[in-house]
C-alpha positions as a Markdown table, in Angstrom:
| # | Residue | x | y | z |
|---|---|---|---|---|
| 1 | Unk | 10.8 | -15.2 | -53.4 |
| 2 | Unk | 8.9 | -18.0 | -55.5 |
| 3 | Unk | 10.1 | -21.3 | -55.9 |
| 4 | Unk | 8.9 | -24.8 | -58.0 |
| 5 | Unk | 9.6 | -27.6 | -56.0 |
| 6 | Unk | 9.2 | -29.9 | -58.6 |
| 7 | Unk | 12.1 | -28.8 | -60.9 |
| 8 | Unk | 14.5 | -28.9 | -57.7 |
| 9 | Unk | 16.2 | -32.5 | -57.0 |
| 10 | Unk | 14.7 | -34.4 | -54.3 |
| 11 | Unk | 16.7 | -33.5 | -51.4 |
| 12 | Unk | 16.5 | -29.9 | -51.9 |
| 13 | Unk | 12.9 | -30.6 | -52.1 |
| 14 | Unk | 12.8 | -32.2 | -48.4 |
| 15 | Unk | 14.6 | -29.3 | -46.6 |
| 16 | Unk | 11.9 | -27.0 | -48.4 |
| 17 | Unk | 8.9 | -28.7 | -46.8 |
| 18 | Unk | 11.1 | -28.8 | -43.3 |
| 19 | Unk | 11.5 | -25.3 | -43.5 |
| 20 | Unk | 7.6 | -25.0 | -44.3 |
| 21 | Unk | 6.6 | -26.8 | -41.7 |
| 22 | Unk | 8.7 | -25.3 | -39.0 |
| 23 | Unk | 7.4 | -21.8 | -39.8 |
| 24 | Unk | 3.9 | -23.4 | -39.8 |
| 25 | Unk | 4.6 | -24.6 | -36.5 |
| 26 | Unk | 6.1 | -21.2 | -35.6 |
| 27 | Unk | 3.3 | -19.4 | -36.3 |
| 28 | Unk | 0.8 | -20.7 | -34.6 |
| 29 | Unk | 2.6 | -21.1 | -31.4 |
| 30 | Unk | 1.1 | -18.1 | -29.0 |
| 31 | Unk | 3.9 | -15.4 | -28.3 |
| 32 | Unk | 5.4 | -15.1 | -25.0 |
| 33 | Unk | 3.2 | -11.9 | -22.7 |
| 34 | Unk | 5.6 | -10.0 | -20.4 |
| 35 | Unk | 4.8 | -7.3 | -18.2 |
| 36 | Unk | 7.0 | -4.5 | -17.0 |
| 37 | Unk | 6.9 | -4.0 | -12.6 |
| 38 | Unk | 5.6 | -0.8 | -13.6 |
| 39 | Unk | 2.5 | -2.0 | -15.7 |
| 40 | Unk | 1.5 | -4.7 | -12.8 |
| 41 | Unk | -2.2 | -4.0 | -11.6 |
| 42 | Unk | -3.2 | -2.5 | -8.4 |
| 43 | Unk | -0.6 | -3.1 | -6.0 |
| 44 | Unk | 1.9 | -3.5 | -8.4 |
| 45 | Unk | 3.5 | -6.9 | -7.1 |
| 46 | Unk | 2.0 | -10.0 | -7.2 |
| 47 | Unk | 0.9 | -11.1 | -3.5 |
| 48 | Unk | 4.1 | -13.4 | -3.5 |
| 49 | Unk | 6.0 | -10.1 | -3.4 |
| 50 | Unk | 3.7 | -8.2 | -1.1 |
| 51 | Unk | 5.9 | -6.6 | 2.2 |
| 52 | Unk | 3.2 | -7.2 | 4.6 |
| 53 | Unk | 5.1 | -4.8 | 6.8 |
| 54 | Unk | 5.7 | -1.8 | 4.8 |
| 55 | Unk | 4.6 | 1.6 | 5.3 |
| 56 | Unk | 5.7 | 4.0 | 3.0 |
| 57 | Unk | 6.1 | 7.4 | 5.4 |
| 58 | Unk | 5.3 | 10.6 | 3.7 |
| 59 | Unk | 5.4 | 8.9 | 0.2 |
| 60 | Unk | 4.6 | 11.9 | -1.4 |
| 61 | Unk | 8.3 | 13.3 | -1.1 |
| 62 | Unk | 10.0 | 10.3 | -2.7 |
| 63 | Unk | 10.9 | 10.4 | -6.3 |
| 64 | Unk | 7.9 | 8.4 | -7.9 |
| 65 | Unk | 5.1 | 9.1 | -5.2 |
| 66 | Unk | 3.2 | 5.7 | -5.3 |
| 67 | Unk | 4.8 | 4.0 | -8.0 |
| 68 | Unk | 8.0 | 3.2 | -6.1 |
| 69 | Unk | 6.2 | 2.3 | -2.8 |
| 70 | Unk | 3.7 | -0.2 | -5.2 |
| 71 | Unk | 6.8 | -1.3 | -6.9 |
| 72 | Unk | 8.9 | -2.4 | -4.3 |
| 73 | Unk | 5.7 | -4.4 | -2.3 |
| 74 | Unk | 4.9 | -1.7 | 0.5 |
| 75 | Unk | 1.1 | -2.8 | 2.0 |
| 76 | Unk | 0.7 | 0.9 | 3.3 |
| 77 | Unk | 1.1 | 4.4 | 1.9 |
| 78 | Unk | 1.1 | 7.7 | 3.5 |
| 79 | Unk | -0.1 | 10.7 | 2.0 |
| 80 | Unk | -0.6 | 14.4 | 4.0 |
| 81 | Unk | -3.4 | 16.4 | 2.8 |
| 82 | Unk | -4.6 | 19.9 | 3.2 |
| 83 | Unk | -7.7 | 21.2 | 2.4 |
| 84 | Unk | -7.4 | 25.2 | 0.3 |
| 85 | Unk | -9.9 | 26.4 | -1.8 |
| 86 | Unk | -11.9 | 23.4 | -1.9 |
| 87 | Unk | -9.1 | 21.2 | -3.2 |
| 88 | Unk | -7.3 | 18.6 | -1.3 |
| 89 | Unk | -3.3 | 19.3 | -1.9 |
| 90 | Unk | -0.6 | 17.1 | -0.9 |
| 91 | Unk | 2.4 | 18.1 | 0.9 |
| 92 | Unk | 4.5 | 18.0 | 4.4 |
| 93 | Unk | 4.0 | 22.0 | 4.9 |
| 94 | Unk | 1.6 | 24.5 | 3.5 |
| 95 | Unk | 4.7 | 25.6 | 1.6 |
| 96 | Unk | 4.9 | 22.3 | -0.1 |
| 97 | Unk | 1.3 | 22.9 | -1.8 |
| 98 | Unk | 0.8 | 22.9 | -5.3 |
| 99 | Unk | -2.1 | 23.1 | -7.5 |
| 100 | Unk | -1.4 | 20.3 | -9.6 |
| 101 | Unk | -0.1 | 18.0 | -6.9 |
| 102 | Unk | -3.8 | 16.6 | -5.6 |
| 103 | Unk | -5.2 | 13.4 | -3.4 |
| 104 | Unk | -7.0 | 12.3 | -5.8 |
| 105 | Unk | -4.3 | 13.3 | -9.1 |
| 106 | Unk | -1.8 | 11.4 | -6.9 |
| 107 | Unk | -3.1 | 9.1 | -5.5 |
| 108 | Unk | -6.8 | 7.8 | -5.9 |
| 109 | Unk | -7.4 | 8.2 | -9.8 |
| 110 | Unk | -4.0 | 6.5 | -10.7 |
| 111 | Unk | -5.0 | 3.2 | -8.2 |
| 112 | Unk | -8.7 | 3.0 | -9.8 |
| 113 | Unk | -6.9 | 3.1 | -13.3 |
| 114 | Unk | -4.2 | 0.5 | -12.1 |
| 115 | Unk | -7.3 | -1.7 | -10.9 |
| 116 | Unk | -9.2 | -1.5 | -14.3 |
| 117 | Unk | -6.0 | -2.8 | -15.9 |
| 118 | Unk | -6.7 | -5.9 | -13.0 |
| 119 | Unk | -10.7 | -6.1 | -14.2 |
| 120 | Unk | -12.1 | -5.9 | -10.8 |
| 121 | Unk | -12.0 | -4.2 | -7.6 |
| 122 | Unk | -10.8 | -7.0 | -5.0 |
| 123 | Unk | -7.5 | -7.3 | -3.5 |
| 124 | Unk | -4.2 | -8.5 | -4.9 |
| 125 | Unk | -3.3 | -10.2 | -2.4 |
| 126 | Unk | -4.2 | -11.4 | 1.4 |
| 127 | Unk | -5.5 | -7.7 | 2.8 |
| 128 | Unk | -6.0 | -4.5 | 1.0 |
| 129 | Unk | -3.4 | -1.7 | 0.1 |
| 130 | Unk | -3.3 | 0.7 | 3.0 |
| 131 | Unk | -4.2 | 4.1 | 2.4 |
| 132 | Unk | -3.5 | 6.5 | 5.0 |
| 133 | Unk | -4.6 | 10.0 | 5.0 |
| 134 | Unk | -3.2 | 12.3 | 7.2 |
| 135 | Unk | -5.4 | 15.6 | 7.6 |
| 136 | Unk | -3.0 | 18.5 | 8.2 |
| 137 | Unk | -6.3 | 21.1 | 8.3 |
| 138 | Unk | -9.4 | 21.2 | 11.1 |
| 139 | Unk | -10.9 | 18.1 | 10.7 |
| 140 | Unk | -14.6 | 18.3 | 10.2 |
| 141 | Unk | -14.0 | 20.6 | 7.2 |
| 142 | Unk | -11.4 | 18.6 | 6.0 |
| 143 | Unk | -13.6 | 15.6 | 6.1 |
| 144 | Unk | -16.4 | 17.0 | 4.8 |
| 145 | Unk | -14.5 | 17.6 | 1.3 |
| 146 | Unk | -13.1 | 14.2 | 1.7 |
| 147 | Unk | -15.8 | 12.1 | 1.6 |
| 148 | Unk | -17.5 | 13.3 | -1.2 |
| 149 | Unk | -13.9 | 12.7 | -3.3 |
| 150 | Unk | -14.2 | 8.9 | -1.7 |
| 151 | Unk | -17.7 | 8.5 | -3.1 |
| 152 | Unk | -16.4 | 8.5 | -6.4 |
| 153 | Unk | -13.5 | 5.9 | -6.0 |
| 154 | Unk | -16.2 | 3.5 | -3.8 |
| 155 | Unk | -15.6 | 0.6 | -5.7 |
| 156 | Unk | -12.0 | 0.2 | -5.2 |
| 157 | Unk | -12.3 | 0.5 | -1.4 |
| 158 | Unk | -13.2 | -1.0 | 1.7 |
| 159 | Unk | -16.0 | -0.5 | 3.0 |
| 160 | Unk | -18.5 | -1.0 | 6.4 |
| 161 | Unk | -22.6 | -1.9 | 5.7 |
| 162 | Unk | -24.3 | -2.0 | 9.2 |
| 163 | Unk | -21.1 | -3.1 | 10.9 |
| 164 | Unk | -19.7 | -5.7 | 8.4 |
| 165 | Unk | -16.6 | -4.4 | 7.0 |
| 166 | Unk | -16.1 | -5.7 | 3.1 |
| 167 | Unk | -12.5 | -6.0 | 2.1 |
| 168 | Unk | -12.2 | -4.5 | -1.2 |
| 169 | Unk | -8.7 | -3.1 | -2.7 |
| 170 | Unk | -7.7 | -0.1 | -0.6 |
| 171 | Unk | -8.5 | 0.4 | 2.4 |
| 172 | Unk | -8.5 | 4.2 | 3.8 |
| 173 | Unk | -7.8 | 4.9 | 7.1 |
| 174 | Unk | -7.7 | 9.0 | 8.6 |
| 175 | Unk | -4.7 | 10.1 | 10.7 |
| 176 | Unk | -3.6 | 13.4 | 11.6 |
| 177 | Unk | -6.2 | 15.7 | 12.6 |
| 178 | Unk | -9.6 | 13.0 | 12.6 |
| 179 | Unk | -13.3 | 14.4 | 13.0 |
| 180 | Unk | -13.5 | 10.5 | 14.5 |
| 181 | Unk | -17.4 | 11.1 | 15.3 |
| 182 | Unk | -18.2 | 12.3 | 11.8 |
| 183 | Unk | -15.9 | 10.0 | 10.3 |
| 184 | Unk | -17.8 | 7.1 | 11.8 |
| 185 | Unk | -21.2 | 8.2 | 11.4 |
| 186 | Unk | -20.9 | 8.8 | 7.5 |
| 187 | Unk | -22.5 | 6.5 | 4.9 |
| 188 | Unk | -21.5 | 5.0 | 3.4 |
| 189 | Unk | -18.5 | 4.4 | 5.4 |
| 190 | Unk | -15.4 | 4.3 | 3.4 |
| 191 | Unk | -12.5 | 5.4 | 6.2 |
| 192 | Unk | -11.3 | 4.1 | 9.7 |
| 193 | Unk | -9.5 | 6.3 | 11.9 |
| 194 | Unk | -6.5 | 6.3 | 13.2 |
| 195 | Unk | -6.1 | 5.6 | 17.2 |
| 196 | Unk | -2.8 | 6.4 | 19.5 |
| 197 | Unk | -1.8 | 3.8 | 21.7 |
| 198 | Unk | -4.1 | 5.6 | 24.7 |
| 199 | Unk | -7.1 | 4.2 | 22.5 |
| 200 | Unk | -6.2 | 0.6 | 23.5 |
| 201 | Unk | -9.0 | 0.1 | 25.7 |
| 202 | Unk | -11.4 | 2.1 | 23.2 |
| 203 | Unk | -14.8 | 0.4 | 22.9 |
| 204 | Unk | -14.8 | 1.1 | 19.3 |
| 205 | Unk | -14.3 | -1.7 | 16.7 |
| 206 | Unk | -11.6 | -2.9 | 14.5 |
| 207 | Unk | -12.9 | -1.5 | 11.2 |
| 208 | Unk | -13.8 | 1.6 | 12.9 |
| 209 | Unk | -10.5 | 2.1 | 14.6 |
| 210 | Unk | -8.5 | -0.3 | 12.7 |
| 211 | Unk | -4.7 | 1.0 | 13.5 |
| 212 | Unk | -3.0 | 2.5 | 16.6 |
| 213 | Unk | 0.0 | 4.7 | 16.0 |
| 214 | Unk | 1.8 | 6.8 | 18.2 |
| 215 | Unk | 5.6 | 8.5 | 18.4 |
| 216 | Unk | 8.3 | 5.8 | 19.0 |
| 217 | Unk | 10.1 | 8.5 | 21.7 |
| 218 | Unk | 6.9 | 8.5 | 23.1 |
| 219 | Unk | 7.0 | 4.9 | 24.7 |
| 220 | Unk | 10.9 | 4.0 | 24.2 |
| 221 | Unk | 14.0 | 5.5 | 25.1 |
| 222 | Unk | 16.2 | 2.8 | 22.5 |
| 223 | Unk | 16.9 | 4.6 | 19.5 |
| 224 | Unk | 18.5 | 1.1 | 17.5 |
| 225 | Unk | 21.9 | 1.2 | 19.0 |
| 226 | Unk | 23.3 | -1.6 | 20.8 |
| 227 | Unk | 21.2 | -4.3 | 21.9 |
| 228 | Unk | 17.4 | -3.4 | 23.2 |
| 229 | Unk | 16.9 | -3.4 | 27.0 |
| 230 | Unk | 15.0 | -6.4 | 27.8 |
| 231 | Unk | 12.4 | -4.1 | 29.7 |
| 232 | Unk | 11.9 | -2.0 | 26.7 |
| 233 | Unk | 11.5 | -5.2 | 24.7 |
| 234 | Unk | 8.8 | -6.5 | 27.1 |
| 235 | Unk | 6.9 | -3.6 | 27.1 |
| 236 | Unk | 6.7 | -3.5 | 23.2 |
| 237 | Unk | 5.7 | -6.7 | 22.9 |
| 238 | Unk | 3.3 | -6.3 | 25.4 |
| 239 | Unk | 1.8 | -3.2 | 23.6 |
| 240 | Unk | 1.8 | -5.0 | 20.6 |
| 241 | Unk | -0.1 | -8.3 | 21.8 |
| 242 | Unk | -2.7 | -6.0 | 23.8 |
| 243 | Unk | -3.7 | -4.1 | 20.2 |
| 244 | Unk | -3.4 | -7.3 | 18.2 |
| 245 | Unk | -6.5 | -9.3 | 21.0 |
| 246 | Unk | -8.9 | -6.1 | 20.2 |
| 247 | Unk | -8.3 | -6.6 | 16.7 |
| 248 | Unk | -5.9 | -3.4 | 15.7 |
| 249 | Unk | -2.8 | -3.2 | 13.7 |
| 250 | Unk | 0.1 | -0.9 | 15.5 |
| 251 | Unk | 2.5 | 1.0 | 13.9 |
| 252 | Unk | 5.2 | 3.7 | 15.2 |
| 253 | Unk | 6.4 | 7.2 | 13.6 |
| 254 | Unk | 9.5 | 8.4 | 13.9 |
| 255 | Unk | 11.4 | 5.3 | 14.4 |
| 256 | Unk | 15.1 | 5.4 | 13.9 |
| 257 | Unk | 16.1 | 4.0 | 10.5 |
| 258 | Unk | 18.3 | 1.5 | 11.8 |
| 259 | Unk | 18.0 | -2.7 | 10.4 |
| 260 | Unk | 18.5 | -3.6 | 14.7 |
| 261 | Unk | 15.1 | -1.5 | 15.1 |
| 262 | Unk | 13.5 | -3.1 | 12.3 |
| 263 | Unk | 14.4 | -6.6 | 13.6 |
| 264 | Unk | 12.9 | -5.6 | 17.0 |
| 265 | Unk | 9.5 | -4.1 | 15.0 |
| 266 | Unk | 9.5 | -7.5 | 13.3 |
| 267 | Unk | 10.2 | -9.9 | 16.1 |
| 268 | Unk | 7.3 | -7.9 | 18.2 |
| 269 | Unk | 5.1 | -8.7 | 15.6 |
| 270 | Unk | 4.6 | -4.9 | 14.7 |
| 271 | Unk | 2.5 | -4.3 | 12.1 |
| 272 | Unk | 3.6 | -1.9 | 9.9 |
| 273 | Unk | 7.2 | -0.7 | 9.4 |
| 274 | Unk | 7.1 | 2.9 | 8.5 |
| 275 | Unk | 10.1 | 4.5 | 6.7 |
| 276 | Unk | 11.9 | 7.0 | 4.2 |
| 277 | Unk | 14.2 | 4.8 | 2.9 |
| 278 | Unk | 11.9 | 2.3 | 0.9 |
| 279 | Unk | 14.4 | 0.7 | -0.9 |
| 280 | Unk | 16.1 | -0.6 | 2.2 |
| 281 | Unk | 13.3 | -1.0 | 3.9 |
| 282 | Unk | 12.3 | -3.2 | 1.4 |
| 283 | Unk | 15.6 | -5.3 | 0.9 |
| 284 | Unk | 15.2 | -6.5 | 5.0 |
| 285 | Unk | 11.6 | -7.2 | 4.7 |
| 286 | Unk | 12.9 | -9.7 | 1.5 |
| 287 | Unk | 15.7 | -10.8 | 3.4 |
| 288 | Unk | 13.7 | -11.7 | 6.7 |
| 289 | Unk | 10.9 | -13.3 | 4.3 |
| 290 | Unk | 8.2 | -11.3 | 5.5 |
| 291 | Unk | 6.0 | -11.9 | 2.7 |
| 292 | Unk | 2.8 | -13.2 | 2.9 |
């Protein structure tokens, strides 16, 4: 709409120029930037948000493989792969196995593209991601089609040059079925392997055998009932402090999903919290403040 300013009356005139230079103001103020949970780089949570603690078990069979886990702060995820026809399929049983539903699909391309949106490679927060790969074929095979798929996502993960490990985003680690001489003779070496809780003593070091895991009925008798028997206690921390002076992480399958287990994970200083149930997982690991 056009106006004249000078044929108006004089006060007329003065709320004109106020409304000008309002909008002039207005416009040149920078809009406000939001971003979604979902569109949040990498990890996915800012390192405020970042469950130190959280393992995301068998994340493939929850309803938004990775996403979720990223979204709700988990520092680990699982994925089981099998090697068939020179692809590497995820899934729990060779039943599971689809075509379209790949490591790399799933998995490795969507972090690399979640990283680009970051512009760079290093970590979101304190420590990398936590990718770990369970092999559900033979090893050596399975590893040998692996590696090659690794080579191609190098810059987003950790990796060891003649004994120094570099932090980078994700770090892989092998579980399952591990080829753990192969593994560690590669190079570029861009994997750990997994130990059990008999590799305490192992001569091998930290970003060569970076985690021990083993079955929670294995060792303990409690199943998150009731109070936990002081012996039971003792000996969990004692596992736990043994790994943690050779440098290792720990970390139990099979745990009963219970928030009195949990607490005793947390209070032994466990490292990683593995679960099903992500979201409550989560909401204790908030509630406790284990956030780094």
């Amino acid at each position: 709409m056009r106006y004249f300013p000078n044929l108006l009356p004089p006060s007329s005139r003065l709320l004109l120029w106020g409304i000008a230079l309002l909008g002039s103001i207005s416009l040149h103020c920078p809009p406000a930037v939001t971003q979604s949970p979902a569109e949040n780089p990498a990890t996915d949570s800012p390192s405020e948000k970042r469950l130190t603690r959280g393992h995301a078990h068998n994340d493939y069979l929850h309803e938004r493989p990775l996403l979720e886990a990223l979204e709700l702060g988990f520092a680990s995820i699982e994925a089981d792969i099998f090697l068939r026809e020179g692809q590497l399929l995820i899934g729990h049983t060779q039943a599971d196995l689809r075509p379209e539903r790949t490591l790399e699909g799933m998995y490795l391309a969507p972090l690399a593209e979640r990283l680009g949106k970051q512009n760079g490679s290093g970590p979101a927060s304190d420590r990398p991601l936590i990718l770990l790969i369970d092999i559900k074929t033979e090893a050596g095979s399975t590893w040998e089609s692996l590696h090659p798929l690794l080579l191609k996502y190098r810059e987003i993960l950790s990796e060891t040059v003649d004994g120094k490990f570099q932090p980078r985003a994700v770090t892989v680690i092998i579980s399952g079925n591990r080829a753990t001489e192969r593994i560690l003779a590669t190079r570029p070496r861009l994997a750990g392997v997994d130990g059990r809780l008999s590799d305490l003593e192992s001569s091998l070091r930290p970003d060569e055998m970076p985690l021990l895991s083993d079955a929670w009925a294995k060792h303990f008798q409690w199943r998150g009932r009731g109070p936990m028997p002081d012996a039971e206690a003792k000996k969990l921390r004692d596992l736990v402090a043994r790994a943690h002076s050779t440098g290792r992480m720990v970390r139990f399958w099979a745990t009963p999903e219970t928030a009195p287990l949990w607490r005793e994970l947390q209070t032994a200083e466990v490292d990683l919290i593995g679960t099903d149930q992500l979201e409550r997982v989560a909401e204790f690991l908030r509630q406790s403040a284990d956030k780094k």
